[in-house]
N, CA, C and O atoms as a GROMACS GRO file, in nm:
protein
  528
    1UNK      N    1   0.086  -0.119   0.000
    1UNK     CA    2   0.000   0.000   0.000
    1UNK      C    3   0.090   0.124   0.000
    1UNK      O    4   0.173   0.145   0.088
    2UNK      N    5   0.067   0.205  -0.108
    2UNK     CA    6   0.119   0.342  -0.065
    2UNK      C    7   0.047   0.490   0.009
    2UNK      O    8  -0.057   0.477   0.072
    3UNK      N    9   0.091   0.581   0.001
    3UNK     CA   10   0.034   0.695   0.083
    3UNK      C   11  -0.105   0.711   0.016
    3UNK      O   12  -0.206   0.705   0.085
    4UNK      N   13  -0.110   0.726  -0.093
    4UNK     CA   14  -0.252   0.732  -0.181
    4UNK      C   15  -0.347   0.632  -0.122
    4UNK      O   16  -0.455   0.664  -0.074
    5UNK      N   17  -0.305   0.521  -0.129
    5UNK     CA   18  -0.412   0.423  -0.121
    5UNK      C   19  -0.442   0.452   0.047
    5UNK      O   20  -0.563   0.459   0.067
    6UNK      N   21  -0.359   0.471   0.173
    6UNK     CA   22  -0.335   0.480   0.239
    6UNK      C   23  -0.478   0.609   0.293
    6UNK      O   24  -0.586   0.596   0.351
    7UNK      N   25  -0.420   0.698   0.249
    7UNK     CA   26  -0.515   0.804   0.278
    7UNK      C   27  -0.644   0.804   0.178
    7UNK      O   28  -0.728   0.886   0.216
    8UNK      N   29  -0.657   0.779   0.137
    8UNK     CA   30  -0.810   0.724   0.008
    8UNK      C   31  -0.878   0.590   0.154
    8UNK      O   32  -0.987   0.603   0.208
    9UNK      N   33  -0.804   0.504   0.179
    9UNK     CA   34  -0.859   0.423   0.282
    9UNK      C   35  -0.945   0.503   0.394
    9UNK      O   36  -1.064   0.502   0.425
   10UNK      N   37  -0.793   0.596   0.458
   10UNK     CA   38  -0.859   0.663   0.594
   10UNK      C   39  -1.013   0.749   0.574
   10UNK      O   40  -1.115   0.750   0.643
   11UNK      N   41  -0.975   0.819   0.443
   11UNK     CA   42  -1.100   0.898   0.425
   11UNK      C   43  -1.263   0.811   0.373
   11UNK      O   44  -1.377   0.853   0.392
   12UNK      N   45  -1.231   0.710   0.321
   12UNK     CA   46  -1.364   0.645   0.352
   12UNK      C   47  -1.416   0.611   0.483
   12UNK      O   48  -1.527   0.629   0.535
   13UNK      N   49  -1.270   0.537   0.541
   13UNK     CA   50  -1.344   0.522   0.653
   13UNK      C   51  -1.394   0.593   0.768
   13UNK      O   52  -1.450   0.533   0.859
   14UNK      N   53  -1.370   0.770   0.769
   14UNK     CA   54  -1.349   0.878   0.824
   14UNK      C   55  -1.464   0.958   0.813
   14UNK      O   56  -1.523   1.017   0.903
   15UNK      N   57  -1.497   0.952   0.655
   15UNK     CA   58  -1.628   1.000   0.638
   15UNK      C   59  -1.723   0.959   0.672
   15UNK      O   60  -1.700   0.846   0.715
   16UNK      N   61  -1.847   0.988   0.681
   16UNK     CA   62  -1.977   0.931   0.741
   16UNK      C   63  -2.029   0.898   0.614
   16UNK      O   64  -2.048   0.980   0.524
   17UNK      N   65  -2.053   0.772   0.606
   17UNK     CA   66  -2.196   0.757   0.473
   17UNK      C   67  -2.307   0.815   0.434
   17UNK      O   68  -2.360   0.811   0.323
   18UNK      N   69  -2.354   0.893   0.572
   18UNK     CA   70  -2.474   1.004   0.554
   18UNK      C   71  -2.429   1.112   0.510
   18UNK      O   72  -2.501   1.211   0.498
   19UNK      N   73  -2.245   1.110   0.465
   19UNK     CA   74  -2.244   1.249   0.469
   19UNK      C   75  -2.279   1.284   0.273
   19UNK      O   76  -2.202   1.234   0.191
   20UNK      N   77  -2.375   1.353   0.237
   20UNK     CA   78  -2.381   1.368   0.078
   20UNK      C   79  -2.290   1.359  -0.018
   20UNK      O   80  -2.298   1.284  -0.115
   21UNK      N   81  -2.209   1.429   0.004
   21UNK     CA   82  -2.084   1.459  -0.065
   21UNK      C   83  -1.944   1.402  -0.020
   21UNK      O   84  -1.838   1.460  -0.042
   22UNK      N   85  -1.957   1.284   0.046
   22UNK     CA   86  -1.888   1.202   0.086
   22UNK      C   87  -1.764   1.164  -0.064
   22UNK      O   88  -1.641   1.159  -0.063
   23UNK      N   89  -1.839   1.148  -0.148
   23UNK     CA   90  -1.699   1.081  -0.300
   23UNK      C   91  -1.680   1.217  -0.307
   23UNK      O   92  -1.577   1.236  -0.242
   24UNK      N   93  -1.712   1.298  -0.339
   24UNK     CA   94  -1.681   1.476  -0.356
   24UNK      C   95  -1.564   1.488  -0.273
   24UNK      O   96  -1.459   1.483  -0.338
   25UNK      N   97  -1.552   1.503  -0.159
   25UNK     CA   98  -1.479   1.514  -0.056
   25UNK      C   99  -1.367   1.453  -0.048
   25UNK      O  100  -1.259   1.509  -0.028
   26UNK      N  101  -1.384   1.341  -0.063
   26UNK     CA  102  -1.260   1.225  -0.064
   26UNK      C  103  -1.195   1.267  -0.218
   26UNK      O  104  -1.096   1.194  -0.216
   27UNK      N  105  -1.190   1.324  -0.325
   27UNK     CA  106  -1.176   1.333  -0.411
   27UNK      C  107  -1.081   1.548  -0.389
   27UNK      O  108  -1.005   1.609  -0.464
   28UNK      N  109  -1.116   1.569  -0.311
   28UNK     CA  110  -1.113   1.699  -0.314
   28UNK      C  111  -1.023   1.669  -0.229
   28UNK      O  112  -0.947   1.758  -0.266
   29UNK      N  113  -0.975   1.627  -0.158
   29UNK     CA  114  -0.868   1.589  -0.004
   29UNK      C  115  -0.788   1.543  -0.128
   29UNK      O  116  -0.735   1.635  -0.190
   30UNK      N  117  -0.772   1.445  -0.165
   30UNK     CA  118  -0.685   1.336  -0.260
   30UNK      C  119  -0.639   1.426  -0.365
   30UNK      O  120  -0.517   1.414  -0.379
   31UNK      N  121  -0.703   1.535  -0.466
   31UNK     CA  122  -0.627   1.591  -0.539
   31UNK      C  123  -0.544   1.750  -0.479
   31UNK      O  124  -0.457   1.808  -0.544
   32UNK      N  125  -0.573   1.776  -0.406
   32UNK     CA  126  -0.521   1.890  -0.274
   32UNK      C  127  -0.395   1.826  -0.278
   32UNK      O  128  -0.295   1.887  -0.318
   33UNK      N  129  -0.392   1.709  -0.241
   33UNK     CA  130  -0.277   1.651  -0.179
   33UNK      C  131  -0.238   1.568  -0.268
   33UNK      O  132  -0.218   1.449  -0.241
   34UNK      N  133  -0.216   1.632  -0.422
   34UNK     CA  134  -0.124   1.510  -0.507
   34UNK      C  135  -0.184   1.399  -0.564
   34UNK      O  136  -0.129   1.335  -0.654
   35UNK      N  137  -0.269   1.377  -0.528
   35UNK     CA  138  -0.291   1.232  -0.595
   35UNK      C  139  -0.446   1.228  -0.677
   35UNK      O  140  -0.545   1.158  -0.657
   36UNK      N  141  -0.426   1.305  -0.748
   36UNK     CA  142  -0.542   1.340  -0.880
   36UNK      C  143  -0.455   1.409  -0.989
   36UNK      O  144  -0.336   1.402  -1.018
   37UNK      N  145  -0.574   1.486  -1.045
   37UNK     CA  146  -0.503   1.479  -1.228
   37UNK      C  147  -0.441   1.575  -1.251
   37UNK      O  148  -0.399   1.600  -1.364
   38UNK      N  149  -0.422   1.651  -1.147
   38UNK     CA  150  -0.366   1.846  -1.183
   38UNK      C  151  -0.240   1.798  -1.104
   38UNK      O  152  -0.246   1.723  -1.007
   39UNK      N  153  -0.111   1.860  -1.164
   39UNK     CA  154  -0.035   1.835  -1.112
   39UNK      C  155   0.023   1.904  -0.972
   39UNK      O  156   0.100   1.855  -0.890
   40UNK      N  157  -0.047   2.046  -0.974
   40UNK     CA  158  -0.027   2.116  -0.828
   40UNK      C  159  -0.135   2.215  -0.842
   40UNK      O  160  -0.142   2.320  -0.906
   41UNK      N  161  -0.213   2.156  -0.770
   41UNK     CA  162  -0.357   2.201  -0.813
   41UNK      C  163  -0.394   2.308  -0.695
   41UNK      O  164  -0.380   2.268  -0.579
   42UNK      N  165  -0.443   2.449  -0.717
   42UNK     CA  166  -0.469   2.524  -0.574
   42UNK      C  167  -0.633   2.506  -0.557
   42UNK      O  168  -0.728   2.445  -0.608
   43UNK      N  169  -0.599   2.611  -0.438
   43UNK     CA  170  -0.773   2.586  -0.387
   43UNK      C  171  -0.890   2.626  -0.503
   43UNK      O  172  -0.998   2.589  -0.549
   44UNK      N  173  -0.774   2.741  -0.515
   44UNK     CA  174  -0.904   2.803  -0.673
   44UNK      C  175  -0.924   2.677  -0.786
   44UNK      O  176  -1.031   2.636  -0.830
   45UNK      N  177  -0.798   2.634  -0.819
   45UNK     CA  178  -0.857   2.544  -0.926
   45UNK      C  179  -0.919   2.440  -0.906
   45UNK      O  180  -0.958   2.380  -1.006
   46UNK      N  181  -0.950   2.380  -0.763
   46UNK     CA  182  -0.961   2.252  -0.738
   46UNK      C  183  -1.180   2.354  -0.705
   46UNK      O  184  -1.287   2.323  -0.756
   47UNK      N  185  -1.168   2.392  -0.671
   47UNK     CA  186  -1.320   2.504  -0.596
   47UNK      C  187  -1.377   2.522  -0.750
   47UNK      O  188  -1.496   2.497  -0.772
   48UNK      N  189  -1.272   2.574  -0.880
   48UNK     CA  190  -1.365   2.524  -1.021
   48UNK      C  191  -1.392   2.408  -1.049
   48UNK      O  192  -1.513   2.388  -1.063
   49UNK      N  193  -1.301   2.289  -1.069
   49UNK     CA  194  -1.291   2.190  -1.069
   49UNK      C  195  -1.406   2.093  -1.055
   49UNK      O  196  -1.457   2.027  -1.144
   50UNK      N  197  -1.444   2.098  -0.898
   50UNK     CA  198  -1.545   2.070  -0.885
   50UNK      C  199  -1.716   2.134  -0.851
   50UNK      O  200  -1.826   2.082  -0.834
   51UNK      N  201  -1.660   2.274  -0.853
   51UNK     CA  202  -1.789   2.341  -0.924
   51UNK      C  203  -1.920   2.355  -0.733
   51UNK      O  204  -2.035   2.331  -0.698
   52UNK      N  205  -1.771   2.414  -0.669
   52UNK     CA  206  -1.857   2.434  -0.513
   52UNK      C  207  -1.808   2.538  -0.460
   52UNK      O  208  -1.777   2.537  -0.341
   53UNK      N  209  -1.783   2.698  -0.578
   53UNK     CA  210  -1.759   2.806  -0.522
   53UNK      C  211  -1.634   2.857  -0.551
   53UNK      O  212  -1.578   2.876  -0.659
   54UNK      N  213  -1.596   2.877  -0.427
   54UNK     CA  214  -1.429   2.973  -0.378
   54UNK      C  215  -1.372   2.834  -0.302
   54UNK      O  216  -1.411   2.724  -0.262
   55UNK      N  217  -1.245   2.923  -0.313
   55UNK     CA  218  -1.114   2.862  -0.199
   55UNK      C  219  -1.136   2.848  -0.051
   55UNK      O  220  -1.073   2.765   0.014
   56UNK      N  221  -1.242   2.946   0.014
   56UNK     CA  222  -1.306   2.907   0.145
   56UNK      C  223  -1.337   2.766   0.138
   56UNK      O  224  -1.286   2.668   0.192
   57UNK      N  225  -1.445   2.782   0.049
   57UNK     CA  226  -1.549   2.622   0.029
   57UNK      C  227  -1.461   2.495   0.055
   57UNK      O  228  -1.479   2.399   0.130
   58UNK      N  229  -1.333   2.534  -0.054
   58UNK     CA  230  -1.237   2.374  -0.087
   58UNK      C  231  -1.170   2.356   0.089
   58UNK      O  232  -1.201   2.258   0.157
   59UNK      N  233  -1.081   2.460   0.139
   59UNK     CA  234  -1.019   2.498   0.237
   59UNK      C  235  -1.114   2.416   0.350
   59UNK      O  236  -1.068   2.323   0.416
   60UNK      N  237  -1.229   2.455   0.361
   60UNK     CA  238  -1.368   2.410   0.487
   60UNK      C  239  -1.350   2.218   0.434
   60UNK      O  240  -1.315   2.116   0.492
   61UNK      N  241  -1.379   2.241   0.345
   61UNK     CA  242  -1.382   2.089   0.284
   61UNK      C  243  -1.286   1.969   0.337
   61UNK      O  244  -1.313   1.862   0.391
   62UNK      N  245  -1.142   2.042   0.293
   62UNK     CA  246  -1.026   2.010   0.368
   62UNK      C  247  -1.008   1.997   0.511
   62UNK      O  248  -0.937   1.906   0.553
   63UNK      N  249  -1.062   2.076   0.590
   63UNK     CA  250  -1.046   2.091   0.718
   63UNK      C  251  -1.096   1.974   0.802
   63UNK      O  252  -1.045   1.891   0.877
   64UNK      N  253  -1.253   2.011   0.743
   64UNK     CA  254  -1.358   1.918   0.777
   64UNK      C  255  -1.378   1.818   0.763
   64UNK      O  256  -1.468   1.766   0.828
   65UNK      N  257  -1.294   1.739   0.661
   65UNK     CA  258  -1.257   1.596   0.646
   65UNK      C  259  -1.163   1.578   0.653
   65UNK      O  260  -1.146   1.458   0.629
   66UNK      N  261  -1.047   1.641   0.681
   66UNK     CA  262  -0.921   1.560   0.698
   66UNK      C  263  -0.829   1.579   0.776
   66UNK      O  264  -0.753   1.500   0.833
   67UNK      N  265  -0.846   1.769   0.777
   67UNK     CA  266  -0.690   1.810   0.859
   67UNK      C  267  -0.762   1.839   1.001
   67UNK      O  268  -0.680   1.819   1.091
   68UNK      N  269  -0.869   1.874   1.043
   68UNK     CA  270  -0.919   1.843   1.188
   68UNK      C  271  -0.955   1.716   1.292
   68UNK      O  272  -0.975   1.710   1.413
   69UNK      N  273  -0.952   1.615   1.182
   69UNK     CA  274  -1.006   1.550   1.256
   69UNK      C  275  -0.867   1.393   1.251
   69UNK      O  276  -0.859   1.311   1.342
   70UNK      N  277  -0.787   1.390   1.138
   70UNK     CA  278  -0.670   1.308   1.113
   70UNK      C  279  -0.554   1.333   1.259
   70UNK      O  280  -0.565   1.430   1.333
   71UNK      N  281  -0.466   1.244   1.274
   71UNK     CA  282  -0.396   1.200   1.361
   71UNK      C  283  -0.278   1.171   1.301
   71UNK      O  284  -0.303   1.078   1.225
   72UNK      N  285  -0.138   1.205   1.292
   72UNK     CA  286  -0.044   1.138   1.187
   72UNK      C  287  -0.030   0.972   1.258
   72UNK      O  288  -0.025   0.879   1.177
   73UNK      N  289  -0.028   0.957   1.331
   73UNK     CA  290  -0.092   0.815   1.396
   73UNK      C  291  -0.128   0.694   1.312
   73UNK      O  292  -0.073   0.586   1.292
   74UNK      N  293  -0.269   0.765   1.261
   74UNK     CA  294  -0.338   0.694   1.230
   74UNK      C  295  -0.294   0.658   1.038
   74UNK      O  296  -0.361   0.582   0.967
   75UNK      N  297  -0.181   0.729   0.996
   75UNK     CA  298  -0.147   0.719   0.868
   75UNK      C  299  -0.013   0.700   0.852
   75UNK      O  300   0.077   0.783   0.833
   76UNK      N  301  -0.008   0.527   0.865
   76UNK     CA  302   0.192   0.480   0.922
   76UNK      C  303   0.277   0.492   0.802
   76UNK      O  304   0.399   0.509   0.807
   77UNK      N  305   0.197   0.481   0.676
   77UNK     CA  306   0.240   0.484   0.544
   77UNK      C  307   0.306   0.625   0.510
   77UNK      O  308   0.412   0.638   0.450
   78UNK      N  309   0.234   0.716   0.552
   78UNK     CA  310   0.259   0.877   0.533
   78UNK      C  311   0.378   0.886   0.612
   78UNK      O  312   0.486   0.918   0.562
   79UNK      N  313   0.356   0.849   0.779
   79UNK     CA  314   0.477   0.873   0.849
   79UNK      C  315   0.589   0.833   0.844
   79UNK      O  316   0.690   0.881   0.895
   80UNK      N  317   0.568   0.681   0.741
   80UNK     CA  318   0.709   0.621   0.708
   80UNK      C  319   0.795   0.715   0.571
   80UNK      O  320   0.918   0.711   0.565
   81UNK      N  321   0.713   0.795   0.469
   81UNK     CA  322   0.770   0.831   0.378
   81UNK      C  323   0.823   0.990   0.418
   81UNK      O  324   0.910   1.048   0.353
   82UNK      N  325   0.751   1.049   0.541
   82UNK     CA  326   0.783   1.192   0.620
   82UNK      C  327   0.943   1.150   0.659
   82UNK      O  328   1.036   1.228   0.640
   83UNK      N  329   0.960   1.000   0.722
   83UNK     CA  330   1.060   0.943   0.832
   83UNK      C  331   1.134   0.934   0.687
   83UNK      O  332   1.242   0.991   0.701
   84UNK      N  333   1.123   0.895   0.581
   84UNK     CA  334   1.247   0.943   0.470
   84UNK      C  335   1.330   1.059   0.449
   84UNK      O  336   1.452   1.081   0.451
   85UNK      N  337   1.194   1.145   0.422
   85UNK     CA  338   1.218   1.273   0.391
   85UNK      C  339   1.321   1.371   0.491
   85UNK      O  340   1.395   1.460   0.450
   86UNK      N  341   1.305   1.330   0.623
   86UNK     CA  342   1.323   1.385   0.751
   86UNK      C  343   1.506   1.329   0.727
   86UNK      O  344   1.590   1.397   0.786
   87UNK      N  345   1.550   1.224   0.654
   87UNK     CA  346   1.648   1.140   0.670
   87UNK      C  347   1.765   1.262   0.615
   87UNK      O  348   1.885   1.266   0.644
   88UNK      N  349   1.719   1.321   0.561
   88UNK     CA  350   1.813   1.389   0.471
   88UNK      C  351   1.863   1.532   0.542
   88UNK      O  352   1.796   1.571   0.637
   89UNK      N  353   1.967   1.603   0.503
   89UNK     CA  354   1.995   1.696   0.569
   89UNK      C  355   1.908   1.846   0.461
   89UNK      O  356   1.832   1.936   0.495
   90UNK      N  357   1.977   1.803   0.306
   90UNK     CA  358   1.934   1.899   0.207
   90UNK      C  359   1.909   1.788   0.079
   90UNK      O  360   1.997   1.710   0.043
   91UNK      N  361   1.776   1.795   0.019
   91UNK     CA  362   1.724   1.719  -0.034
   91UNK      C  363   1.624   1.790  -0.128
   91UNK      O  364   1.537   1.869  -0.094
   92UNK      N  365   1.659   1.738  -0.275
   92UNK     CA  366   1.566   1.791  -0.443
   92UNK      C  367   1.430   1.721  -0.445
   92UNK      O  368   1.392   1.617  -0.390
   93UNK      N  369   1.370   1.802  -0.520
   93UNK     CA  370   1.234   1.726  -0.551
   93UNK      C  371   1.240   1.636  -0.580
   93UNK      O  372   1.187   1.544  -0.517
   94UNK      N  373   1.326   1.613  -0.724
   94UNK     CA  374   1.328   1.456  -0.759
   94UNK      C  375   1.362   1.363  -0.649
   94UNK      O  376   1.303   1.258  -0.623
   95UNK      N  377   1.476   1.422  -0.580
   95UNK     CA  378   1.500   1.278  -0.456
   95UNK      C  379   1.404   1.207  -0.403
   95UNK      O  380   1.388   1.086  -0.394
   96UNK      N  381   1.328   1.317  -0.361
   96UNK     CA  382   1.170   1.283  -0.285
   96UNK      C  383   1.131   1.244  -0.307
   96UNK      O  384   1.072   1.190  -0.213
   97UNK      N  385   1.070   1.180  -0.481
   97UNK     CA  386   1.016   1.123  -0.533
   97UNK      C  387   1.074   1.001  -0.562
   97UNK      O  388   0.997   0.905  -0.562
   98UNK      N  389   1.193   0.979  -0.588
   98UNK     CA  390   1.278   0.858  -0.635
   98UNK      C  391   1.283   0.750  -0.501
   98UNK      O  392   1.258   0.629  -0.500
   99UNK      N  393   1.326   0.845  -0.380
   99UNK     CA  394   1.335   0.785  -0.260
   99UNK      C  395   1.224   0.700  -0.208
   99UNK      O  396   1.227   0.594  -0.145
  100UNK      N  397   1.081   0.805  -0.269
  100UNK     CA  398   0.946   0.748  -0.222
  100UNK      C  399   0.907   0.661  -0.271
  100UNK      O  400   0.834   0.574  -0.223
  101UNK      N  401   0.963   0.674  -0.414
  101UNK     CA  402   0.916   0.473  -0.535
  101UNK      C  403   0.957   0.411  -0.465
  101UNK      O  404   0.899   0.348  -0.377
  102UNK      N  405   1.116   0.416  -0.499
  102UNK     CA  406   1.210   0.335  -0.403
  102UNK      C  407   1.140   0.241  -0.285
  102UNK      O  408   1.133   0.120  -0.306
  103UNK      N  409   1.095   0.290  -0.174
  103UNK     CA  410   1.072   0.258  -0.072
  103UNK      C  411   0.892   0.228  -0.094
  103UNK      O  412   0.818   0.187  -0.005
  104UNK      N  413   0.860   0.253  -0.199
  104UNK     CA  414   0.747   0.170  -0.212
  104UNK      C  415   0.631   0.258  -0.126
  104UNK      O  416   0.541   0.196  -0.070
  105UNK      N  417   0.636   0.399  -0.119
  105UNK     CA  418   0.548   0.457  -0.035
  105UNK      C  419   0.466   0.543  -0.145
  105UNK      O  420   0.362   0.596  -0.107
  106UNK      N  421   0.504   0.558  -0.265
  106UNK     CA  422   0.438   0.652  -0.319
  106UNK      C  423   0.463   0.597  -0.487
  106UNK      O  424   0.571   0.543  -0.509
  107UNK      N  425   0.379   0.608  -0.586
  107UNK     CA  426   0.362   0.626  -0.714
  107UNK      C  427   0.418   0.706  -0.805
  107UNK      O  428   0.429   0.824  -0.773
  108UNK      N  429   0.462   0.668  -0.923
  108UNK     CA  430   0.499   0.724  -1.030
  108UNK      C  431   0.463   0.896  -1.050
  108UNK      O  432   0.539   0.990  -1.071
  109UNK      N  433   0.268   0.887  -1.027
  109UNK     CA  434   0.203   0.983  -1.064
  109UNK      C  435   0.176   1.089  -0.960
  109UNK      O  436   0.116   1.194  -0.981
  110UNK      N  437   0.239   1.039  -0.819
  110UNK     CA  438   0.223   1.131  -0.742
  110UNK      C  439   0.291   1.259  -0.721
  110UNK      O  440   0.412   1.249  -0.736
  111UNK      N  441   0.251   1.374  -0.692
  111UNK     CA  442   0.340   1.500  -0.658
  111UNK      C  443   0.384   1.540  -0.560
  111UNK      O  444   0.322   1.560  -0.456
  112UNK      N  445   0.518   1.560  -0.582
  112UNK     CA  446   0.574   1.592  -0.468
  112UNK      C  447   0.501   1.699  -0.375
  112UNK      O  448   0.483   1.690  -0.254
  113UNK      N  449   0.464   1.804  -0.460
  113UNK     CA  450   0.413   1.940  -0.393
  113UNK      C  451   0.294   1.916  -0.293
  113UNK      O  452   0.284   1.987  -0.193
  114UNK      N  453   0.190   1.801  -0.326
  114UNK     CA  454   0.081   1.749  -0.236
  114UNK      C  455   0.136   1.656  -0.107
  114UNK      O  456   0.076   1.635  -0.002
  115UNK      N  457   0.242   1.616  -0.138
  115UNK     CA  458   0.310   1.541  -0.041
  115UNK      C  459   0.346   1.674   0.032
  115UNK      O  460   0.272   1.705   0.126
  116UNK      N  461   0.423   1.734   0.009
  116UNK     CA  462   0.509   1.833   0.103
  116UNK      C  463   0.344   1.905   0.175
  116UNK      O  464   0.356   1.911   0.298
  117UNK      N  465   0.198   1.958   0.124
  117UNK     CA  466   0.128   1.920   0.182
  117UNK      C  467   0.092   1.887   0.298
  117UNK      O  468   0.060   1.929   0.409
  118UNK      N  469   0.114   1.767   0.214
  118UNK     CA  470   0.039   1.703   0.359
  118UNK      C  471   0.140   1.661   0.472
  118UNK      O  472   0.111   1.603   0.577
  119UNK      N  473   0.278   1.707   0.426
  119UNK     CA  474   0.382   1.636   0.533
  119UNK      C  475   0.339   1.776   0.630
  119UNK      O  476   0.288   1.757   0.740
  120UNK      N  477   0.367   1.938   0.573
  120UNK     CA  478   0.301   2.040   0.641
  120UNK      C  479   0.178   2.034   0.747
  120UNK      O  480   0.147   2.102   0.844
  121UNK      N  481   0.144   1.960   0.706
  121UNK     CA  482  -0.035   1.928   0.775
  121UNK      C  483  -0.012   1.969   0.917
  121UNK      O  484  -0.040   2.080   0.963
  122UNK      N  485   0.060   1.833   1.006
  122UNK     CA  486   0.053   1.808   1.130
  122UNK      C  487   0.196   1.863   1.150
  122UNK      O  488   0.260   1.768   1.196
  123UNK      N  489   0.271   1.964   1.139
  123UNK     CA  490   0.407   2.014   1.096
  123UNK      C  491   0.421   2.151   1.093
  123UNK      O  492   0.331   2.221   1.046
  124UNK      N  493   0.548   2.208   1.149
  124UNK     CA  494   0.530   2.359   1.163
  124UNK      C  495   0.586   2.383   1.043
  124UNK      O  496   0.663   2.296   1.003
  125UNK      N  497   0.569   2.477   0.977
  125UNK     CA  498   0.626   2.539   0.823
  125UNK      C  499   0.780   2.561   0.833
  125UNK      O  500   0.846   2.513   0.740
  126UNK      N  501   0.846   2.626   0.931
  126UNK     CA  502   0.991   2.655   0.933
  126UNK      C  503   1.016   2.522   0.919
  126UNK      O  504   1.086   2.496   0.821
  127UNK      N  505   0.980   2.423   0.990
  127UNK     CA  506   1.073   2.246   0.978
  127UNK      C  507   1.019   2.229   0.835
  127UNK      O  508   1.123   2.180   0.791
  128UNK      N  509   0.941   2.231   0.733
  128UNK     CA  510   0.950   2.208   0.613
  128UNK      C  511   1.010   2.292   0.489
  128UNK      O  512   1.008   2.269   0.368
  129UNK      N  513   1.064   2.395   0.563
  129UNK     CA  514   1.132   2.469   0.466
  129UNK      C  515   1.269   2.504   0.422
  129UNK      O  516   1.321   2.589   0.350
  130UNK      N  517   1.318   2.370   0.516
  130UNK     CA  518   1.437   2.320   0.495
  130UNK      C  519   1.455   2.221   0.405
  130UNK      O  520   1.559   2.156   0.396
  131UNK      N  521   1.371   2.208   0.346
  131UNK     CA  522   1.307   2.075   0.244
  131UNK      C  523   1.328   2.146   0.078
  131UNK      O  524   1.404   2.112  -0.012
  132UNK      N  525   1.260   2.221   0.080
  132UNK     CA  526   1.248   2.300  -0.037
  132UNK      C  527   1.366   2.356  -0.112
  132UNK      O  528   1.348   2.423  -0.213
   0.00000   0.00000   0.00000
């Protein structure tokens, strides 16, 4: 399993079935964070995309399914490819990505930029901007 499948898991099982827009959601978390068809997709384009407003809307969306209520805990796949990333002192995009096939945590098609993301999530910004 990689981080995709990984977090595509958590968010089904995270979401409520009553909730309407439950595939919407899970779909809107997943390309935020890399793993859909835009390669670094922002709030604006992802808020046309799927046709629910502004960057508030996507942002609430995000919050409300994933970054309020997630645990890095609960996502060992993510924390094992963060525990890569973290390995390095000064480290390229490509590495990130090569390192992450490599180790079997992440896909061909995934982006780095949704990764860095979501490594940000549960993460203060100065510790990821030694990354960049």
């Amino acid at each position: 399993m990689n981080i995709e499948q990984e977090l595509h898991q958590w968010l089904d099982k995270n979401i409520p079935e009553r909730h309407k827009e439950k595939s919407r959601n899970i779909q809107i978390v997943l390309n935020f964070y890399g793993f859909g068809d835009l390669p670094a997709p922002t709030m604006e384009i992802l808020a046309k995309q799927f046709s629910i407003g502004s960057r508030e809307r996507i942002r609430q969306v995000i919050n409300d399914s994933f970054r309020k209520v997630v645990n890095l805990s609960q996502l060992p796949i993510a924390r094992s490819a963060f525990d890569v990333i973290e390995q390095k002192t000064v480290i390229s995009v490509p590495e990130i990505r090569n390192d992450l096939i490599k180790h079997g945590l992440a896909s061909e098609e995934t982006t780095v930029k949704g990764l860095l993301n979501l490594y940000n999530g549960p993460r203060n910004l100065n510790q990821l901007l030694r990354y960049i």
